[in-house]
C-alpha positions, -999 to +999 in steps of 0.1 A: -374+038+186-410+054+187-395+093+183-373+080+153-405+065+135-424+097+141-391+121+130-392+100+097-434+099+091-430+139+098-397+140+079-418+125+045-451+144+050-424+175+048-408+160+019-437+152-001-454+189+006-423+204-006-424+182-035-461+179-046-489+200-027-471+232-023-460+236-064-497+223-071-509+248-049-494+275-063-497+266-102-538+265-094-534+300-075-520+313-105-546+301-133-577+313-105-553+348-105-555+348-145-588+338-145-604+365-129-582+393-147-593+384-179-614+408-199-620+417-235-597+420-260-570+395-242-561+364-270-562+336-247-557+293-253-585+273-244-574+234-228-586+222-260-557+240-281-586+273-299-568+302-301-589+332-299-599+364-285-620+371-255-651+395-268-672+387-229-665+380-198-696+361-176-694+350-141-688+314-150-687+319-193-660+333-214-674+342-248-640+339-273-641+346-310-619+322-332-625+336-363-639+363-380-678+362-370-673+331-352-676+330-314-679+302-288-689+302-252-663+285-231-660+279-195-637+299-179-620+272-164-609+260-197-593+289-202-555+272-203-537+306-206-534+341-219-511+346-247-487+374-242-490+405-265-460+403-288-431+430-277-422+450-308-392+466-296-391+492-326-377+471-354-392+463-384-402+425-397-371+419-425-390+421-456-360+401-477-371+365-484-355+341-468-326+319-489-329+281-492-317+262-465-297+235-488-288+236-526-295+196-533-329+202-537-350+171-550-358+173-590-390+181-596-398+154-616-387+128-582-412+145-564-444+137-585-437+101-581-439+096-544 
């Protein structure tokens, strides 16, 4: 009786390290691994949801300009992620405007009264 209790206490520590620590684990390895490659000129997403672009990297600081001129000092661990250059494979953006999506568009007229 005693071996079967321990089999199943060892059987759910197992269990729950597959299920929880070891994917937390690895998801904070990565973000310390993205953290300490960033440098200027990467666009990055702060936890807060500002886009912007790294212009400094301190030991504890990331300096990240939002707009033109405009440039906040972050911590780096509020750095969510890195936004991944866009892959332009060679093709052109289609400069042809788009058609409507439906005909039964709402009379103008409707519109101003809502």
């Amino acid at each position: 009786m005693d071996g079967t209790f321990i089999f199943v206490l060892l059987a759910m520590f197992a269990f729950m390290y597959l299920v929880m620590i070891r994917p937390q684990r690895q998801q904070a390895r990565r973000h310390a691994e993205m953290i300490q490659a960033l440098k200027p000129g990467d666009e990055v997403i702060t936890v807060g949801g500002l886009y912007g672009d790294v212009t400094g990297v301190e030991v504890d600081r990331v300096t990240v300009e939002i707009a033109e001129d405009i440039e906040v000092e972050v911590a780096k661990r509020a750095i969510a992620s890195v936004v991944p250059p866009e892959a332009y494979q060679g093709e052109e953006a289609s400069e042809e405007e788009p058609e409507p999506a439906s005909t039964d568009a709402v009379p103008e007229e409707d519109t101003a009264r809502r």
